[in-house]
C-alpha positions in Angstrom: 27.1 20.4 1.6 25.8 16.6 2.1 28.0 13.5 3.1 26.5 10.2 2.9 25.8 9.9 6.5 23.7 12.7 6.1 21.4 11.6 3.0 17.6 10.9 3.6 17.0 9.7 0.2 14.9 6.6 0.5 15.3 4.2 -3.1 13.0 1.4 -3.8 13.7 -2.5 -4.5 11.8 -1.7 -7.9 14.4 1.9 -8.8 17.4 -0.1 -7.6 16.3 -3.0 -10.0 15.5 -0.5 -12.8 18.7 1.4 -12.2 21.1 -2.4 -12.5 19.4 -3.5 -15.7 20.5 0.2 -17.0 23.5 -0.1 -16.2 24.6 -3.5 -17.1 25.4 -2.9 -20.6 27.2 0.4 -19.7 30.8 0.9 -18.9 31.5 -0.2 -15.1 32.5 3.0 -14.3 28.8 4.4 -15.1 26.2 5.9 -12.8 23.1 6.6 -12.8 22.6 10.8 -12.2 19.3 12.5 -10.8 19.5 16.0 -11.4 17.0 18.2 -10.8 16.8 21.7 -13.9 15.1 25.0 -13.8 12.1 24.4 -16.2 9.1 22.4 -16.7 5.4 23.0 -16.2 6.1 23.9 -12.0 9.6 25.2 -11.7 11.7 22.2 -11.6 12.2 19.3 -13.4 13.8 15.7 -12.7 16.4 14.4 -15.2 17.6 10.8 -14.9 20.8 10.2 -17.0 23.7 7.7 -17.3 26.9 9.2 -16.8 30.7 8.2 -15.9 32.1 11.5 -14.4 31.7 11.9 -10.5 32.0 15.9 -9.8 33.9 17.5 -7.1 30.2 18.2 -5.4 28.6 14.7 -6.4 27.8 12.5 -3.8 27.5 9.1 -4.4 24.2 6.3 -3.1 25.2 3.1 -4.0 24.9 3.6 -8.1 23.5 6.5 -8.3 24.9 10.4 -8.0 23.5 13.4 -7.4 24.6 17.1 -7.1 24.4 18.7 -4.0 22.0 21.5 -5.4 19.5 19.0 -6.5 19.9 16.9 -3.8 18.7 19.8 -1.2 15.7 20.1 -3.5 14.9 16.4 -3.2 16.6 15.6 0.5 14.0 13.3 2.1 12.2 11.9 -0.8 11.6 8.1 -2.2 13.3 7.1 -5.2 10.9 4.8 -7.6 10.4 3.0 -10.3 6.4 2.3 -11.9 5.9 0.1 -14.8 2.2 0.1 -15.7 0.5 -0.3 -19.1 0.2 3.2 -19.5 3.8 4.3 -18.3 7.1 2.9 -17.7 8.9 5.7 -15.5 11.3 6.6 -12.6 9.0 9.1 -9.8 10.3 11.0 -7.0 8.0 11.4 -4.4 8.9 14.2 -2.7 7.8 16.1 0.4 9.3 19.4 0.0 6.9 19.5 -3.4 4.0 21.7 -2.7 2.7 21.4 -6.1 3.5 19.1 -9.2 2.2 18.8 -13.0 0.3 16.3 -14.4 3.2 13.9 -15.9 5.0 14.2 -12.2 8.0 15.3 -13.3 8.2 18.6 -12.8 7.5 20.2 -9.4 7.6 23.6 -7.4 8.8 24.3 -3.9 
């Protein structure tokens, strides 16, 4: 289990940014969730969500939640946010990945 003290999860100016203009016209009770699902092209996939419920094995980073299972899958990674011509899109750049599709969202350990 993680505490907060023990979170390597780095988050950039641009995700943090990002993350408050989604979150302005929600409820203030509403988070932003990174969870990571069986699936995808490489194993695992990342899902960003809103949400307003904060489980029992949540832990919380400033705005943002995430469950203790995906948080061991992405423990150590940076957090961003890339707005090109071609893509508007959160990324996770994450170490533990040894492979990843083409998109980047889905990954395999």
């Amino acid at each position: 289990m993680y505490t907060l003290t023990q979170m390597n999860l780095e988050i950039t100016d641009k995700a943090k940014l990002e993350i408050q203009n989604l979150l302005k016209n929600e409820s203030s009770k509403s988070f932003f969730r990174i969870t990571i699902e069986g699936g995808g092209c490489s194993g695992f996939k990342y899902k960003f969500s809103i949400d307003n419920i904060i489980n029992e094995d949540d832990q919380r980073f400033e705005s943002i939640i995430i469950d203790n299972t995906s948080l061991s899958l992405i423990d150590g990674s940076k957090v961003d946010f890339v707005d090109t011509l071609i893509e508007k899109s959160f990324k996770i750049l994450n170490p533990k990945a040894t492979s990843s599709c083409g998109c980047g969202t889905s990954f395999s350990i």
